[in-house]
C-alpha positions as CSV (number, residue, x, y, z in Angstrom):
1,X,-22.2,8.3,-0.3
2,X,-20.0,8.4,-3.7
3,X,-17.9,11.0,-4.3
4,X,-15.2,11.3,-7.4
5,X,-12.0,10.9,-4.9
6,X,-13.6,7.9,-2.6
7,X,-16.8,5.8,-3.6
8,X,-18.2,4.1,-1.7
9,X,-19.1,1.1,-4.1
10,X,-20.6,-1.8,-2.3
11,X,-24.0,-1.0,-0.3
12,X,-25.7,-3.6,1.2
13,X,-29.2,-3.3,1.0
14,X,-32.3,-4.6,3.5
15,X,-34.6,-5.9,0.3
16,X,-38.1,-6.1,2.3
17,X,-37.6,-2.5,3.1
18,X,-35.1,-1.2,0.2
19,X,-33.0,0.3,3.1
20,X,-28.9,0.3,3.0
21,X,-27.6,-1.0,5.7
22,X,-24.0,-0.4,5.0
23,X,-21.9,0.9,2.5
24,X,-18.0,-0.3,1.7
25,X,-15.1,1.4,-0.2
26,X,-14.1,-0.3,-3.4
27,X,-10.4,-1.0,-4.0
28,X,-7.9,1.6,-4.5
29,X,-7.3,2.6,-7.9
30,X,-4.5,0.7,-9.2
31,X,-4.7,-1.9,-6.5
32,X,-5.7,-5.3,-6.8
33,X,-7.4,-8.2,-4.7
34,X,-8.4,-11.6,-5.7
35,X,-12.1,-11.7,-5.4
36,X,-14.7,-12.3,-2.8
37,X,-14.1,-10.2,-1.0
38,X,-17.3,-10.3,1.0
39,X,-18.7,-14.1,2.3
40,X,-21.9,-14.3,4.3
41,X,-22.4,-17.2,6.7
42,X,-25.2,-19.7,6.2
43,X,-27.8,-18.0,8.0
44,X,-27.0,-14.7,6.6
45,X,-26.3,-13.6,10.2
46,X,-23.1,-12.1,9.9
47,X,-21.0,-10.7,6.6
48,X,-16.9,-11.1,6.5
49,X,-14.8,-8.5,5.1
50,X,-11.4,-9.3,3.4
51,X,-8.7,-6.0,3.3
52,X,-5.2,-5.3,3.1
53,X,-4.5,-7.7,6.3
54,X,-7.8,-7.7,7.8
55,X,-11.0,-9.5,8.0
56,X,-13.5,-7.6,9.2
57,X,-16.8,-9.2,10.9
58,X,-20.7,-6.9,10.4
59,X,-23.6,-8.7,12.3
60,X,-27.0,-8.5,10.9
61,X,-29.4,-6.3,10.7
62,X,-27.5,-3.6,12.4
63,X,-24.6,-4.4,10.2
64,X,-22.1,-3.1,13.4
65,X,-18.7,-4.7,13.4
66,X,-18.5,-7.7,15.7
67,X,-16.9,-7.1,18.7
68,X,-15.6,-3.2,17.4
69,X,-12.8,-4.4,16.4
70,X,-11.1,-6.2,12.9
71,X,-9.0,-9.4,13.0
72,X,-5.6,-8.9,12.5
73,X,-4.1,-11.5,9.9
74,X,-1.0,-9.9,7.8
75,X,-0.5,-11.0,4.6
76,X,-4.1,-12.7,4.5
77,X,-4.9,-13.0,0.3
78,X,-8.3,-15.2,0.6
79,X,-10.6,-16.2,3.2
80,X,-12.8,-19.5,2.9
């Protein structure tokens, strides 16, 4: 949930039932990333996440991280 020092300020949301099924942290103050940062694949059966050297994988619904773990990839700046 938001909070002054760390919001939380991407939820993805379940529309049929108005449920979230995940919530992300925004970019640090100050800090910036070339945008998206999120891509879905076709189906909508999985969700990429771009950080600071990371992609990290969220299968649907449950939204849980693929395989509990992020892909390394230093210095990554955009993902396709």
């Amino acid at each position: 949930h938001d909070n002054q020092s760390n919001p939380q300020s991407v939820i993805v949301w379940e529309v049929s039932t108005g449920r979230a099924l995940r919530s992300f942290l925004g970019v640090p103050a100050g800090q910036e990333m070339e945008w998206p940062l999120f891509k879905w694949s076709h189906d909508g059966s999985m969700l990429a996440r771009r950080g600071p050297g990371v992609i990290s994988v969220y299968s649907t619904p449950d939204m849980g991280l693929l395989d509990k773990r992020s892909l390394k990839i230093p210095e990554v700046q955009s993902f396709e």
